[in-house]
N, C-alpha and C positions, 0 to 999 in steps of 0.2 A: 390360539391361532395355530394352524395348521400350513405346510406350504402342502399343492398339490399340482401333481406333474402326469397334465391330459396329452396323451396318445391318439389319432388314427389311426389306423391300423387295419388291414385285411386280416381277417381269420385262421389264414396259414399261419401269421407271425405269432398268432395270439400266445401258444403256450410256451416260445422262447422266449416273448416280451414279459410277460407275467414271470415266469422264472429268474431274466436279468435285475426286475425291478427287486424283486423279493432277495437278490442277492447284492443288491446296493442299499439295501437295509431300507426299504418301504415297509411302514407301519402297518399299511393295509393296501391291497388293489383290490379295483373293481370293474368289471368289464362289463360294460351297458351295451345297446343298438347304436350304432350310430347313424340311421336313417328313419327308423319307428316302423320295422317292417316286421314279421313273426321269425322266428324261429327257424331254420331251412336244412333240409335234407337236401346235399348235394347232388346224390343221384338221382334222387326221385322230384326235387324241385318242389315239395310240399313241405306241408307247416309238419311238424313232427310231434311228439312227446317223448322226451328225455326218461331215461329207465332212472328210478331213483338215484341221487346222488350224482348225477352225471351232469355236466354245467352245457348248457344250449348256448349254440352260438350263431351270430348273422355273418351274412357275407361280409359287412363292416361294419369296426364294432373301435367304440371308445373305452380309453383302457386309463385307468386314472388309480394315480401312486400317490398315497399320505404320506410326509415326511416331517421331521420336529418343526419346527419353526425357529433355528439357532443357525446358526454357525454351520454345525458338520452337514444339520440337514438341509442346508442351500448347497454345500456343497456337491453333497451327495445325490441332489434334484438336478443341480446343472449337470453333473457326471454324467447321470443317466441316462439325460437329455442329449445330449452331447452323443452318447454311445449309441442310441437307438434311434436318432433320428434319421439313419438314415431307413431305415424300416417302416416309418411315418408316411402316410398319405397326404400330410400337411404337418407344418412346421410344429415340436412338442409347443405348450404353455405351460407355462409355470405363474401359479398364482396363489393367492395367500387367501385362506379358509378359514370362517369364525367356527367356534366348536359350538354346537347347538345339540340339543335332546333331539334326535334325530328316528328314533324308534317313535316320536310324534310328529314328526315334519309333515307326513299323509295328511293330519288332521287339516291340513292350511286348507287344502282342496276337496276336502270329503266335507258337505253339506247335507241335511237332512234331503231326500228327495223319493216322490214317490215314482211307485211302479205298479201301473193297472189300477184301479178306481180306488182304494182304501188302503195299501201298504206301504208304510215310509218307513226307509233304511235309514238310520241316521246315528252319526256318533254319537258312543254313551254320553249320556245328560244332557244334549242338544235334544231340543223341540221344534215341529216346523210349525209358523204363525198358527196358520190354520186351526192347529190343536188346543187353541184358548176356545174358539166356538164352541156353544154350548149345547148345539146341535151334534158337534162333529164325531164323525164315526169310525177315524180311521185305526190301522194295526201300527203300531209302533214295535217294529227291529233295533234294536239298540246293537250296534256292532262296533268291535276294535280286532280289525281283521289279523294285528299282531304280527308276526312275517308268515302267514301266510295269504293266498290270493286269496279277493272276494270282499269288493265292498258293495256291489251293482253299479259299476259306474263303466265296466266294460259291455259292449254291445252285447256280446252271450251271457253274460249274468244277468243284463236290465232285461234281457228276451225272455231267460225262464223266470224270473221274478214277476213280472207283469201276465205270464200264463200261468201260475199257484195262481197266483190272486185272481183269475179269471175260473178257477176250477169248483168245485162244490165239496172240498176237501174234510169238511162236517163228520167225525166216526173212521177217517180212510188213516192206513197204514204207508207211510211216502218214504221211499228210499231213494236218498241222494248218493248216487254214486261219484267219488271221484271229490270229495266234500269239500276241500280247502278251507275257509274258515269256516264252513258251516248254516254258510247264508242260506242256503236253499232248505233243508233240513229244516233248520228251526225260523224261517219267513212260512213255512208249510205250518210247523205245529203250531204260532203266531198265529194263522190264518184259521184254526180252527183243528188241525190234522188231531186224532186219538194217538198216535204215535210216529215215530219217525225212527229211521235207520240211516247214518252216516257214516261211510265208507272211504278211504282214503289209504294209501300207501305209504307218503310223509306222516313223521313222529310230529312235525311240527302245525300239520294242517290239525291233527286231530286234539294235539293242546291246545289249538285255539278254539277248534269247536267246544271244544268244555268248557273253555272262559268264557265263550258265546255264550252257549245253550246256560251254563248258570247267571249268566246276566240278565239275560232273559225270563229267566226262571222256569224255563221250561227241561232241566236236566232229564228230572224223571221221567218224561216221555220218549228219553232220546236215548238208541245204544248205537255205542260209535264201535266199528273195528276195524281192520287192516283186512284187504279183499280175502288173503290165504284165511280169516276167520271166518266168516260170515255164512252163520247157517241157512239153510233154505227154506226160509219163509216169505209165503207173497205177498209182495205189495199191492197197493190197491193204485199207486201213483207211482212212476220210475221216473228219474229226470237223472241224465246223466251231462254235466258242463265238464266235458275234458279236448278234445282234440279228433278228428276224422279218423285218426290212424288208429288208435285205442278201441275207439267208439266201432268199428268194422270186426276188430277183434272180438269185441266184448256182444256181439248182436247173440250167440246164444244163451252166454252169461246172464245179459238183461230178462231175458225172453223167462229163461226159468224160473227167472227170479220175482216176474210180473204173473199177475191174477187172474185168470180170466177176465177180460172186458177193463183189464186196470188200463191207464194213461200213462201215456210216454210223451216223454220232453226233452231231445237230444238237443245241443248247442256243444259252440266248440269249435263249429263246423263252417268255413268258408261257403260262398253261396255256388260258387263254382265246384264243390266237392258236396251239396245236399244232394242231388239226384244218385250219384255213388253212394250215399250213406243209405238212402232209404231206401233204396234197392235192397241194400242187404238185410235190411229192417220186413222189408215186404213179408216176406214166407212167417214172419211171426203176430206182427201187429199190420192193421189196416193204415196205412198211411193218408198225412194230410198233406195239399200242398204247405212249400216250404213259406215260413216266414223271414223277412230281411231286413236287417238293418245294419249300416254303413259296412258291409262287403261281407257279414256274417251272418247266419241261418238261425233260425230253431225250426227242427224239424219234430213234428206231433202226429202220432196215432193213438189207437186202441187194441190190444193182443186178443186177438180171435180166439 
């Protein structure tokens, strides 16, 4: 048992409050959204993407401090509480936490589920019914996204996951930029891809593609690296799932890195910021209208 002592808090407070808790001897903090919005660049008012290492914060955000479950640590939950409430947007709570396997708790909510006519994401060693049929024809992804993003359950992951499966990817070379666990990468080489390329910046998105891609067992088709590696060979399929700001940056990056006539699969991207993306995208690949789903894009062409 754990006690645990929840914060609101505006995001100015955030990194006095974090430092007070950690000096009344919190075991652990953790600052979540406290309204389920993205990410926000104060000036610019857009979703952002965080430079490695660097912790993203919302306008309001909940801030929640581990403490023993004894004596000193009720003490020290009320102390705290007590010192920082008045920096609270609503009154602190303090509440008593059972300790759980918590690096499996995702499991509760991650179900087998498909995306586009044949590919089912689904935790390792779960099956979806369907799969007893002795007709049945689908791709099975086994995934344990591990701490990094990507299981398709977010609208831009289910977006490019259901366009691979829509693709003719048979012999083609598919580079996922921006990889996280790897979903796209290897749901590509899944789907049929001769190879794949995974790219990513975090040390921990690319240890998961490896635990991926070998559960899958598709390793040997997959080389993973850090963007400063990555030598320049075309793809025959680009999909990049990061963010509109990145994605703006990265349009010549992509473009070089794409084959003549290869496919593109941008996500990431608000629906109110696709027309700003593909704009920038235009002067390289043939653009298609945008696809939407619950306030997010995928936007798709072909490089000229």
């Amino acid at each position: 048992m754990w006690l645990q002592l929840s914060l609101l808090i505006d995001r100015q407070q955030a990194e006095l409050v974090e430092a007070a808790l950690e000096g009344a001897g919190a075991l652990a903090v953790t600052l979540d959204d406290a309204a389920d919005e993205p990410p926000t660049e104060p000036e610019a008012g857009g979703v952002w993407e965080p430079a490695p290492g660097a912790q993203p914060l919302w306008r309001r955000l909940r801030i929640t401090a581990l403490f023993d479950d004894d004596d000193a640590g009720s003490m020290a939950a009320q102390a705290a509480a007590e010192a920082l409430g008045g920096l609270a947007l609503a009154p602190p709570l303090i509440s008593t936490l059972d300790d759980r396997p918590w690096e499996r708790v995702w499991l509760e909510e991650f179900r087998p589920t498909c995306f586009g006519t044949r590919l089912w994401v689904c935790p390792r060693g779960e099956r979806p019914p369907e799969a007893d049929a002795p007709d049945w024809d689908g791709v099975i992804l086994d995934l344990d996204p591990g701490l990094a993003f990507g299981t398709g359950h977010h609208p831009t992951t289910a977006l490019c996951l259901a366009w691979l499966d829509g693709l003719p990817l048979a012999g083609k070379r598919v580079l996922d930029f921006g990889c996280g666990s790897g979903i796209l990468a290897i749901a590509a080489l899944k789907l049929g891809a001769a190879a794949a390329v995974a790219v990513d910046h975090d040390p921990q998105a690319l240890d998961a593609t490896v635990d991926n891609a070998i559960n899958n067992g598709v390793l040997g088709r997959l080389a993973i690296y850090r963007p400063e590696e990555l030598p320049s060979l075309p793809a025959d399929v680009v999909v990049a799932n990061i963010l509109a700001g990145p994605l703006l940056e990265l349009a010549p990056t992509l473009a070089r890195l794409a084959a003549p006539g290869a496919a593109l699969g941008l996500s990431g991207i608000l629906s109110h910021q696709a027309t700003t993306v593909g704009d920038a995208y235009e002067a390289y690949f043939r653009m298609e209208p945008a696809e939407s789903r619950d306030e997010w894009a995928l936007l798709t062409g072909r490089r000229r």
